[in-house]
BASE-605131 format. One record per residue (C-alpha): residue in three letters; x negated, y, z negated. Coordinates in pm, 1 decimal. Each point is the difference from the previous one (the first is absolute). Example, Ala and Ser with C-alpha at 12.3 -4.5 7.8 and 13.67 -1.06 7.14 Angstrom:
! BASE-605131
['ALA', [-1230.0, -450.0, -780.0]];
['SER', [-137.0, 344.0, 66.0]];
***
This chain:
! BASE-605131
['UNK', [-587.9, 3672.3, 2165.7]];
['UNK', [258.9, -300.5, 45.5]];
['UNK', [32.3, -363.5, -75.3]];
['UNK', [-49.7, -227.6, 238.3]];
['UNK', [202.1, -361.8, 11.6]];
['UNK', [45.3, -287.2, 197.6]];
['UNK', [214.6, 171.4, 261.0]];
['UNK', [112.5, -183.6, 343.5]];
['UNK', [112.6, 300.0, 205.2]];
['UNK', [237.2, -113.9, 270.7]];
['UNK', [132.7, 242.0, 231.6]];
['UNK', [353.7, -172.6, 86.9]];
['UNK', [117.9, 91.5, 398.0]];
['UNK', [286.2, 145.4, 20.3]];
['UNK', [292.0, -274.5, 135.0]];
['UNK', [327.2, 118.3, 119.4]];
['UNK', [255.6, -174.7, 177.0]];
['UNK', [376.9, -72.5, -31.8]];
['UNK', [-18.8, -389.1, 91.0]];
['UNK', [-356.6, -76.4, -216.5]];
['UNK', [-200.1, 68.1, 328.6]];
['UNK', [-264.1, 224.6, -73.9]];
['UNK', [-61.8, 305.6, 167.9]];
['UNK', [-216.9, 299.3, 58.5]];
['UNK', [-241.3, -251.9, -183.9]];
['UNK', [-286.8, 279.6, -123.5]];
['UNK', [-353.6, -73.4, 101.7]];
['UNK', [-171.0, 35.8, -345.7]];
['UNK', [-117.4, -310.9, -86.9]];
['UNK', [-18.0, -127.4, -360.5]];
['UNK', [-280.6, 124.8, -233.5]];
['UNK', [-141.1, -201.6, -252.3]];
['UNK', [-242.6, 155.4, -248.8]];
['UNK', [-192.4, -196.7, -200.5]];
['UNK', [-199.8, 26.3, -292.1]];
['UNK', [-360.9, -125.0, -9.9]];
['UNK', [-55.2, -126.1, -354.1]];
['UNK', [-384.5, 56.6, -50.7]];
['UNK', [-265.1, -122.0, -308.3]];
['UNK', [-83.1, 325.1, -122.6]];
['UNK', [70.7, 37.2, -394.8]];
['UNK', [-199.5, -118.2, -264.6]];
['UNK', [164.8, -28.0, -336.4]];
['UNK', [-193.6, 144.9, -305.3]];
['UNK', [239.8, -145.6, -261.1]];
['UNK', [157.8, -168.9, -147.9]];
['UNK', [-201.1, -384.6, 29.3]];
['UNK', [215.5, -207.6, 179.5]];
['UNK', [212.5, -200.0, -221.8]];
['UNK', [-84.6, 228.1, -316.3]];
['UNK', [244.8, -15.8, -312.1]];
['UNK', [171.7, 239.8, -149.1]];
['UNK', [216.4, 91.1, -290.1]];
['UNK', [347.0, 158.1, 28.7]];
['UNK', [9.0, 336.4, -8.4]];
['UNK', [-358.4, 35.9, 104.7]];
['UNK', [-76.3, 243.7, 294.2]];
['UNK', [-154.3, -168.5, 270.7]];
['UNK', [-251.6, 205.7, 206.6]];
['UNK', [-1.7, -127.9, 335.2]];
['UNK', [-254.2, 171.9, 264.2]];
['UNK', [-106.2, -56.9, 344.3]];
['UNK', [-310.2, 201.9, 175.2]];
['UNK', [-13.5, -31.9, 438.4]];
['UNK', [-242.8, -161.4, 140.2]];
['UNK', [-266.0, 189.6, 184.8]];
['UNK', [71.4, -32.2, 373.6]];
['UNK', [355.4, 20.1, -40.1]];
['UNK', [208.6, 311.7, 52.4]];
['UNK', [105.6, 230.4, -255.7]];
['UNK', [339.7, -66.7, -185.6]];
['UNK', [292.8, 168.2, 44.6]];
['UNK', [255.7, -134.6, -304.7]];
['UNK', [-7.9, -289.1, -206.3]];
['UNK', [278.0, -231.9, -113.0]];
['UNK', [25.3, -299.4, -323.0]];
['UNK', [205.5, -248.7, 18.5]];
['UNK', [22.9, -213.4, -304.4]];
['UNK', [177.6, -332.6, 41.0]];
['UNK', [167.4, 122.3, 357.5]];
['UNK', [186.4, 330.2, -119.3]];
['UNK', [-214.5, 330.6, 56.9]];
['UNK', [-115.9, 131.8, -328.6]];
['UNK', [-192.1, 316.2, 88.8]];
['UNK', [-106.5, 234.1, 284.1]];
['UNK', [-281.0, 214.8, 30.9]];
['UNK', [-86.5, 307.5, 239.4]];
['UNK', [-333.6, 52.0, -111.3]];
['UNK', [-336.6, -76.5, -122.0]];
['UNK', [-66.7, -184.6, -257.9]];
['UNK', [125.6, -300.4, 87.3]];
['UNK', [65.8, -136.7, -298.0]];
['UNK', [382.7, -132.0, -178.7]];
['UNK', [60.5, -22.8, -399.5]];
['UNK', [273.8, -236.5, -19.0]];
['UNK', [145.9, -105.5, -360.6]];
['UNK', [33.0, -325.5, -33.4]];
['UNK', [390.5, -25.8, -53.5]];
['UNK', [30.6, -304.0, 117.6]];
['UNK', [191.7, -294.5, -193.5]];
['UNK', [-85.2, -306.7, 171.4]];
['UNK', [-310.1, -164.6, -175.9]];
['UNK', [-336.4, -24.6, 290.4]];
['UNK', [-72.6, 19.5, 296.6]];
['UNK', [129.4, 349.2, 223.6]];
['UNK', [-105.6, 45.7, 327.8]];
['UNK', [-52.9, 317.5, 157.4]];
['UNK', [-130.2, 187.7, 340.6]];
['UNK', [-125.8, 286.6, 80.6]];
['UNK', [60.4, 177.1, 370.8]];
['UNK', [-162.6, 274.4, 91.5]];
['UNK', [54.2, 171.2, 338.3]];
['UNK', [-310.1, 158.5, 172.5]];
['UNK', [44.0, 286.3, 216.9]];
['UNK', [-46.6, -197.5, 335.6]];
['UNK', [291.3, -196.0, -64.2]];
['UNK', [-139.7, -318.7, -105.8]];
['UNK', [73.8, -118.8, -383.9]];
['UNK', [-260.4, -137.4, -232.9]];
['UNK', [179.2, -277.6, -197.8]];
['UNK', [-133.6, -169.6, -367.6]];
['UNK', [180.8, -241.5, -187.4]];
['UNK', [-78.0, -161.5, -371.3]];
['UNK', [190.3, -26.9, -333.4]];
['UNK', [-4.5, 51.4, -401.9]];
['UNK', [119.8, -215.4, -258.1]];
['UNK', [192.6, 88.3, -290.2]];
['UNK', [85.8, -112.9, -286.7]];
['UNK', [163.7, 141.0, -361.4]];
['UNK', [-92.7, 266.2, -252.6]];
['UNK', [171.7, -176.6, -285.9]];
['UNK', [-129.5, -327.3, -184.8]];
['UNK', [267.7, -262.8, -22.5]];
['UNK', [197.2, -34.2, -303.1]];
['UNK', [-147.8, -311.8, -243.6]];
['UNK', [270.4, -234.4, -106.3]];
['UNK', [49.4, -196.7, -308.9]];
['UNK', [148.6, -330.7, -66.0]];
['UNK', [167.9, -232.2, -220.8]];
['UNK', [18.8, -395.4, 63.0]];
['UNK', [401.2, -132.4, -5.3]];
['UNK', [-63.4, -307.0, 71.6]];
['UNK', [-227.5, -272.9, 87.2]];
['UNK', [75.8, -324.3, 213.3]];
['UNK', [-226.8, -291.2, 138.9]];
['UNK', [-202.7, 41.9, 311.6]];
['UNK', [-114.9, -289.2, 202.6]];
['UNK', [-371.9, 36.4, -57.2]];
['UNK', [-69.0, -163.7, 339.0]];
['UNK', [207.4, 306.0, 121.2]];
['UNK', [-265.3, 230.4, 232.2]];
['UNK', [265.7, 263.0, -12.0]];
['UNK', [-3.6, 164.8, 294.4]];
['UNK', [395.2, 189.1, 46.5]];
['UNK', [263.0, -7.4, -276.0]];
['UNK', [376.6, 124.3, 40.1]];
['UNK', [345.6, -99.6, -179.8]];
['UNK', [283.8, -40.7, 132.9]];
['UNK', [374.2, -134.2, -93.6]];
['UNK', [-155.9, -158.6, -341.2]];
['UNK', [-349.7, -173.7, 142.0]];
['UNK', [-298.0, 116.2, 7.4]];
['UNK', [-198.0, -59.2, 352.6]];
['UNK', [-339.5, -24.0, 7.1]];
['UNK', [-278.8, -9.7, 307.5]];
['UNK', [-324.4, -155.5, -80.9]];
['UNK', [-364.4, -21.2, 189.0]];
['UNK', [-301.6, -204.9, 66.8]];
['UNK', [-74.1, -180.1, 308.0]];
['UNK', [165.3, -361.2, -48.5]];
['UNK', [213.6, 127.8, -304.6]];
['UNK', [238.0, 274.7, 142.0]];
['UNK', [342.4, -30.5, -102.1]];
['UNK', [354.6, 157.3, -11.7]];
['UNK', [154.7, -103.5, -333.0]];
['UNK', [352.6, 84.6, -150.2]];
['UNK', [-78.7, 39.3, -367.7]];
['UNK', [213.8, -90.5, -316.7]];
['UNK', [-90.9, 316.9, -219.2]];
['UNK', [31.1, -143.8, -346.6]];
['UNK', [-162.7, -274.1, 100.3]];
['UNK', [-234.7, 89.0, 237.3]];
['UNK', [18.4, -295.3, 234.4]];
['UNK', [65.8, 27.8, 351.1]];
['UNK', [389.1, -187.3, 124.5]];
['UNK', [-122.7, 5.2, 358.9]];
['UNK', [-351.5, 51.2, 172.1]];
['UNK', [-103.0, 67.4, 389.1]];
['UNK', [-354.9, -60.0, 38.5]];
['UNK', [-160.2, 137.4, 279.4]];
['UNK', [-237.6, -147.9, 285.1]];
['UNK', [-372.3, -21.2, -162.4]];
['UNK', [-140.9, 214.8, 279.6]];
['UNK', [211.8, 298.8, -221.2]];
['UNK', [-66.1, 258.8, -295.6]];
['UNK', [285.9, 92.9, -145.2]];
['UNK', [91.7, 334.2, -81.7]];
['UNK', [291.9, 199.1, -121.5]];
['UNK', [350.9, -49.4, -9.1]];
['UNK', [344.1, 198.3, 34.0]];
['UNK', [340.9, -72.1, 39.7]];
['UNK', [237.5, 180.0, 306.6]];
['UNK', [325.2, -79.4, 91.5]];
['UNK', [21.2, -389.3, -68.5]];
['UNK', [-374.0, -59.8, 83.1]];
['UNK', [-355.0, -12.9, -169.6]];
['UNK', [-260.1, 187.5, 210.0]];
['UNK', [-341.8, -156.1, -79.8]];
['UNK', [-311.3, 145.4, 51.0]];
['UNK', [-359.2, -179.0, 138.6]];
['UNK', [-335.5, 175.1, -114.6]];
['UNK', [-240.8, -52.0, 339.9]];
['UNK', [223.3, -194.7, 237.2]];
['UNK', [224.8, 306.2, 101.5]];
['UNK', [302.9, -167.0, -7.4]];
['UNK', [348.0, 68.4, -253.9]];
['UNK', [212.6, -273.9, -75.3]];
['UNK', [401.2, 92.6, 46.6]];
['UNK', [108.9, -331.2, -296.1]];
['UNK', [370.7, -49.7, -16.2]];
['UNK', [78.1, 96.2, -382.7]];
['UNK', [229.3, -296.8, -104.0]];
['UNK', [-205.5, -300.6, 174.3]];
['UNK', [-327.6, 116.5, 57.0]];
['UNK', [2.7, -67.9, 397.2]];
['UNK', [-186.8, 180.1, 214.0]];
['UNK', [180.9, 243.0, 245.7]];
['UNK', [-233.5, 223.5, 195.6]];
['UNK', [-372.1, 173.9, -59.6]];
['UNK', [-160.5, 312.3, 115.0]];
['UNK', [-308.1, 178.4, -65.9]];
['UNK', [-10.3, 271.6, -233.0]];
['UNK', [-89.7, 297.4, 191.9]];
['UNK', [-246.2, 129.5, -216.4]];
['UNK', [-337.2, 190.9, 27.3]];
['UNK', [-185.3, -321.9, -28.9]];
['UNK', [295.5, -270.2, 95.0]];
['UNK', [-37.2, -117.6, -359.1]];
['UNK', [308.6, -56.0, -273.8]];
['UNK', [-66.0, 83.6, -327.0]];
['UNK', [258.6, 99.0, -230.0]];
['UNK', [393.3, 51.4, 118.1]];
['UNK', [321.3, 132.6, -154.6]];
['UNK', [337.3, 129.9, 158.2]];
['UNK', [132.2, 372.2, 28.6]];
['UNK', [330.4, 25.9, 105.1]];
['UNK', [-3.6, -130.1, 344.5]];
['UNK', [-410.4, 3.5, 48.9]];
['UNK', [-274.7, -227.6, -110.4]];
['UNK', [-296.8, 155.7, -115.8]];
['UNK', [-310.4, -207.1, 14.7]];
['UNK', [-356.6, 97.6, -136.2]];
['UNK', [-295.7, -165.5, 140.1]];
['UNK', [-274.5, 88.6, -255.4]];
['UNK', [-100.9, 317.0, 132.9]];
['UNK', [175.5, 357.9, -159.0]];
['UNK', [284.8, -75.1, 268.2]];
['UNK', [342.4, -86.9, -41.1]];
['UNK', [167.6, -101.9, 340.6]];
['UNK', [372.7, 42.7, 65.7]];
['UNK', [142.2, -214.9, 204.1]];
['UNK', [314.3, -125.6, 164.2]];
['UNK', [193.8, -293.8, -126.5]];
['UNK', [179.9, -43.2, 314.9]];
['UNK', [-319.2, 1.2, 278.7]];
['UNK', [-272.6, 11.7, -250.2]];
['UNK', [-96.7, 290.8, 174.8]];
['UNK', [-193.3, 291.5, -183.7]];
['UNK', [152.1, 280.0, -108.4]];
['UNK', [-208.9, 209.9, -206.6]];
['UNK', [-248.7, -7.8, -212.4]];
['UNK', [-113.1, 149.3, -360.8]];
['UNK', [-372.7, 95.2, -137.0]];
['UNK', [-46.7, -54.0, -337.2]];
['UNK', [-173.1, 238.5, -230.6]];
['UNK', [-91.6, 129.0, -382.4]];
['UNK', [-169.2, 319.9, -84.6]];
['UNK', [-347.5, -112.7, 27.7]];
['UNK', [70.5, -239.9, 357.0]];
['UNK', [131.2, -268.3, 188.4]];
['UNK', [153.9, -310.8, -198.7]];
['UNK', [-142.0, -291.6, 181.1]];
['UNK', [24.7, -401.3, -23.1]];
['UNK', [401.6, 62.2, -72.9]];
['UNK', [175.0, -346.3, -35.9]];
['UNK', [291.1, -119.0, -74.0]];
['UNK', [326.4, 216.5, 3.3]];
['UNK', [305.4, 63.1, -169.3]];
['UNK', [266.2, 292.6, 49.6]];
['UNK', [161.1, 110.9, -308.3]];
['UNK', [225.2, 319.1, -75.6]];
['UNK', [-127.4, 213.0, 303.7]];
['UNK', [-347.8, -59.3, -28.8]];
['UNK', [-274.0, -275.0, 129.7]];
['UNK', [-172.4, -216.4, -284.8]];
['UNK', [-356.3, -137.4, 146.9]];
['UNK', [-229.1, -222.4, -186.7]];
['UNK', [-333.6, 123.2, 61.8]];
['UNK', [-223.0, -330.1, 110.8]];
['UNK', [-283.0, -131.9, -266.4]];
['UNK', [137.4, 282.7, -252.0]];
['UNK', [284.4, -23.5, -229.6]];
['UNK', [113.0, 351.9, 113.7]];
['UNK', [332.8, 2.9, 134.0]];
['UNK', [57.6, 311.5, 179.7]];
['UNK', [376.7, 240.6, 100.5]];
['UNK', [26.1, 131.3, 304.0]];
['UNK', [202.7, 263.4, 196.4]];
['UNK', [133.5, -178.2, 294.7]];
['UNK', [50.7, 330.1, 208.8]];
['UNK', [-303.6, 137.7, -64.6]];
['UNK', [-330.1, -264.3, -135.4]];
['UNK', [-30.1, 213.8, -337.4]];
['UNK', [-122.0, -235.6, -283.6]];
['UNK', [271.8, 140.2, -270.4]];
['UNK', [-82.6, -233.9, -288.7]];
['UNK', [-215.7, -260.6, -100.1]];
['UNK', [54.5, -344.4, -220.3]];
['UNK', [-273.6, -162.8, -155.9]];
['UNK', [24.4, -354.8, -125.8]];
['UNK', [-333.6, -92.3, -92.3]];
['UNK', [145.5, -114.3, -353.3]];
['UNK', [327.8, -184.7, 75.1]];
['UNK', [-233.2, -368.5, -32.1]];
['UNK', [-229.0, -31.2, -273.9]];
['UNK', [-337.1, -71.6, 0.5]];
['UNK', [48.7, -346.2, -83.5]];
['UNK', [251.2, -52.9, 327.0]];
['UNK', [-240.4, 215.9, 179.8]];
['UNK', [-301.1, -240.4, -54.5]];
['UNK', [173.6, -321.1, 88.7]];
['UNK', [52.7, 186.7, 396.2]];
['UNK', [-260.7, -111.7, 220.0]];
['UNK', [-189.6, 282.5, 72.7]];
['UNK', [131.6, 212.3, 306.7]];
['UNK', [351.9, -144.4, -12.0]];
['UNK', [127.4, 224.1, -363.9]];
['UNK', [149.6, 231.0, 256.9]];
['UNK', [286.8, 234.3, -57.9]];
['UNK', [188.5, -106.6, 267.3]];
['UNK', [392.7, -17.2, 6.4]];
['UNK', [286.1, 257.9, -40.2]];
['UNK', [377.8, -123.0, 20.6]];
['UNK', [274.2, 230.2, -148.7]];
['UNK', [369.8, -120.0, -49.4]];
['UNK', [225.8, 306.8, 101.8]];
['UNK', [310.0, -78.9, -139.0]];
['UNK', [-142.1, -80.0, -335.5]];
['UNK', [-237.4, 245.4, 17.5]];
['UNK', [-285.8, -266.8, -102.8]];
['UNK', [-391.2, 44.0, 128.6]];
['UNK', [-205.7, -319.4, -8.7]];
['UNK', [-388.3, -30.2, 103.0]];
['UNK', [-277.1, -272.5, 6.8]];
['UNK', [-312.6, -45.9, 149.4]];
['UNK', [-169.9, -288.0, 205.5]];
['UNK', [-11.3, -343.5, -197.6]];
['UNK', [110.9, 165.9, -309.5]];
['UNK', [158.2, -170.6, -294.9]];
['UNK', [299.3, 226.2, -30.4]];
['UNK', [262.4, 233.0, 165.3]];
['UNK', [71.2, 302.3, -183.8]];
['UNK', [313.2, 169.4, -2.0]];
['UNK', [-153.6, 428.6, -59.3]];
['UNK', [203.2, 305.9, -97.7]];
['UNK', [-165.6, 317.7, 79.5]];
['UNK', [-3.2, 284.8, -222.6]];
***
C-alpha cells in the first residue's frame, strides 16, 4: 500500500551544450499527473463545529460513500500539519485535544482510493479549557467624581490624566479628564451620525472606536485633531472595546473575538477566541491590558473578565456587582448602570473602573 500526494511528475530532457545551445534534445515530452479530487467521504463524527475540552479525545470517523472505490490509506490534518496516518480499516482517528489556543481548529481528512483519485472532507472542533477561572477579590482605594452625563464607553491614563471615550448618537465625545476632580480640561465631540466606542492611547495618538459605522478614529493625543481613520478589520467591521499590546491594537467587537491588528496599516494580524470552562465569552467590551494579561468588561454584566492573550483562556474572573450601592444603583436609569470602564496607571501601579453615567470612578486593588 502507499500514499498518494499531489505529485507533478516532470520528466526534464536532457540539455547539453558548451555555449547554452541545447542538444541531443530527448523526445520525452513532459508528464503531468494529476490528481482528481472526488466527493466520496462522509464524516460520522464529530458535528461540525462541536466543542471540546482540553485533554478530551476526539473521535473523528469517516465511512465511503457507496459508488466510490475502496480506500487505500487515510491521512488527518489538523490545522495544516498531518496528525495521523492510517493503512487500514477502520477509518477512524482519536486525537487528544492538546491544543492551547481557545476555539475553533480546523481539520481535513484525505483519503486515497485505490484508482488514484482522493476523497477529500474538511470541518473543525472548538475548544476551550478544563479549568474554571480563578475568582478575584477586591478592595476600593479610592473614589473620585464621574461626570454622570459620562456614557463611558473606553477609559485609559496616561502621563497624569485620565482619557475617557463616551457614546450615544449626538453625545459622543473624547474628553481629557482631571482625576480628582472628575471634569474633563478638553473635549472632541464627534459628528452626530457617530457612536462612540472605546479608547486607547499609541505612540502620541488616541485611537477611537465607532460601534456600527466601521470606521476608527486615529485623534492626535495633545490637541485632539483628527489625523487619519480606518476600519477595524473585524468579523463584523464593528469597534467595541480597544487597548494597546506592545506594538498591536487589539480591538473586540462584541462577539468572543479579540482582533490584532497593525498600528502601522491597520491591517489584521491575528486573531484570539475567547473562552471559560463551560463556553464562549461573548458581548466583550471595552479593553484594558494590564501585567500580561487582557481585562474585558463583559457588556450588561458587571463581570470583568482576564484573559490569555496567546491563547483565549478565561484565567480569572472580577465581579463588581457591589462596588455602587443600592442607593447609587437606583438613581441609574435603567439599562445605562453598566460596568463599563477599565484604566490602569502603570507606573503607579493604580487600577480605576466606572461604568456608563455613573456617579463615581473608583480607584480598585485586587486581592
Amino acid at each position: 500500500m502507499k500514499i498518494q500526494s499531489h505529485i507533478i511528475l516532470v520528466i526534464l530532457a536532457l540539455l547539453s551544450s558548451c555555449n547554452g545551445t541545447p542538444k541531443n534534445f530527448s523526445k520525452k515530452e513532459t508528464e503531468v499527473k494529476t490528481i482528481e479530487f472526488i466527493h466520496s467521504l462522509k464524516l460520522k463524527q464529530p458535528q461540525r463545529g462541536e466543542v471540546f475540552t482540553q485533554a478530551d479525545t476526539i473521535e473523528i470517523s469517516i465511512k465511503k460513500r457507496k459508488n466510490s472505490k475502496d480506500i487505500d490509506s487515510v491521512q488527518l490534518i489538523i490545522d495544516g500539519k498531518i496528525s495521523q496516518t492510517l493503512y487500514a480499516k477502520p477509518w477512524s482517528f482519536s486525537h487528544i485535544a492538546t491544543e492551547k489556543k481557545m476555539g475553533k481548529h480546523n481539520f481535513q481528512i484525505m483519503a486515497y482510493h485505490k484508482d488514484g483519485k482522493v476523497g477529500n472532507i474538511s470541518s473543525y472542533f472548538n475548544i476551550k479549557p478544563n479549568t474554571a477561572p480563578q475568582e478575584l477579590t477586591y478592595k476600593i482605594v479610592n473614589t473620585f467624581p464621574h461626570d454622570k452625563k459620562s456614557y463611558t464607553q473606553g477609559l485609559f491614563y496616561h502621563d497624569g490624566y485620565l482619557y475617557e471615550g463616551t457614546g450615544q448618537f449626538g453625545e459622543s465625545t473624547l474628553r481629557k479628564v482631571d482625576i480628582k476632580k472628575g471634569e474633563s480640561l478638553f473635549d472632541r465631540k464627534l459628528e452626530p451620525h457617530y457612536f462612540g466606542e472605546g479608547i486607547t492611547y499609541y505612540k502620541g495618538n488616541i485611537i477611537q472606536l465607532t460601534w456600527q459605522s466601521k470606521k476608527a478614529f486615529v485623534i492626535d493625543a495633545e490637541d485632539f485633531s483628527q489625523k487619519d481613520f480606518f476600519r477595524p478589520p473585524t468579523t463584523n467591521g464593528q469597534g467595541w472595546g480597544i487597548t494597546t499590546i506592545d506594538d498591536k491594537l487589539v480591538i473586540s467587537d462584541g462577539s468572543n473575538k479579540l482582533t490584532f491588528v497593525d498600528p502601522k496599516n491597520y491591517g489584521k494580524i491575528d486573531e484570539i477566541e475567547v473562552y471559560d470552562e463551560k463556553g464562549e465569552i461573548t458581548n466583550l467590551n471595552e479593553l484594558e491590558y494590564i501585567s500580561g494579561k487582557i481585562y474585558a468588561n463583559v457588556w450588561l454584566t458587571d463581570r470583568i473578565v482576564v484573559i490569555n492573550p496567546k491563547t483565549g483562556q478565561v484565567e480569572a474572573n472580577l465581579n463588581l456587582k457591589d462596588i455602587l450601592t443600592p442607593a447609587e444603583r437606583r438613581k441609574l436609569i435603567e439599562g445605562d448602570d453598566v460596568l463599563n470602564g477599565i484604566a490602569y496607571d502603570s507606573i503607579n501601579d493604580r487600577l480605576f473602573v466606572t461604568g456608563k453615567r455613573w456617579p463615581k470612578l473608583f480607584e480598585i486593588k485586587i486581592n
